[in-house]
N, C-alpha and C positions, 0 to 999 in steps of 0.2 A: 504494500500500500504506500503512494505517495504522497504525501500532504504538502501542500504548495504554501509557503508563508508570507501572505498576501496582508500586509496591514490595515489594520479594521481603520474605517473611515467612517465620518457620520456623514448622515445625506445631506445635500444644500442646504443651512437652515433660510429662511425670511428672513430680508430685514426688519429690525427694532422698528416700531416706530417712536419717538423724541420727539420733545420741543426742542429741534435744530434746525440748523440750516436753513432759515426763511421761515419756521415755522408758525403759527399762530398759539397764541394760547393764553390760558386767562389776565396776565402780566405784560401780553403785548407780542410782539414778533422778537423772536431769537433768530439773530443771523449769526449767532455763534458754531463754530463747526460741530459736524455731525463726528463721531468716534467710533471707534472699533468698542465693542462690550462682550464680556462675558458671560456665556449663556448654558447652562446644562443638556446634553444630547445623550439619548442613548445610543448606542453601537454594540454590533455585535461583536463577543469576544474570543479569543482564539479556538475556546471550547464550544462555541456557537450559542454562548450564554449570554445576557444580556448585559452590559452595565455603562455603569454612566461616564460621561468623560464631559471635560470643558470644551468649549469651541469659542472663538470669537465670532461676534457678528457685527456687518455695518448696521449703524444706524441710521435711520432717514427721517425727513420733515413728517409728522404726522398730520396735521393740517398744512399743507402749503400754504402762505400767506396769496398767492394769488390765485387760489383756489376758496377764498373767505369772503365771502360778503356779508355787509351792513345792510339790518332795514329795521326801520323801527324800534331800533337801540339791540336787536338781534344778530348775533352774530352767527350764520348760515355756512354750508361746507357742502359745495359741489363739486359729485363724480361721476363718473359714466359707467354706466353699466353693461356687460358684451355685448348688448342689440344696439347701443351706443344712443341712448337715451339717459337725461340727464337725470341724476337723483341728486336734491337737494336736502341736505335736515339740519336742522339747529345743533349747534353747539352747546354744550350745559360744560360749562367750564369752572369749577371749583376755584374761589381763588386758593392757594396755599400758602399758610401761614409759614412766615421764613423765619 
């Protein structure tokens, strides 16, 4: 029997989403950079067992700020959905106590 020692990888994670990079959010827009973070992933192990490992992940704007519009003191968040019709919905934006 040959067993091939092929290093266990985790599958592509998503990116984060952040108040980064252009982002919107309760405090205003962050155009501060987006970072790399750490995320937990499982992979499978040499034994075909499961366990966890770190991985880094990019982060990205979670609101785009020109994806935000204002209406009646509402702050609204449009996106396209695959038939390419537009879904628009309120934001409910916590402020956070710093």
């Amino acid at each position: 029997m040959v067993v091939l020692a092929v290093p266990a990888t985790a599958f592509a994670q998503a990116p984060v989403a952040a108040w980064c990079g252009g982002s919107y959010g309760a405090q205003g827009t962050n155009y501060g950079e987006c970072v790399m973070v750490e995320r937990d992933a499982q992979v499978a192990g040499p034994a075909s067992g499961i366990r966890p490992q770190v991985v880094n992940v990019q982060t990205v704007p979670e609101y785009p700020s020109s994806m935000v519009t204002f209406e009646n003191g509402r702050a609204y968040f449009t996106t396209t959905d695959a038939t390419g019709k537009d879904i628009k919905r309120e934001l409910s934006l916590p402020w956070a106590v710093q």
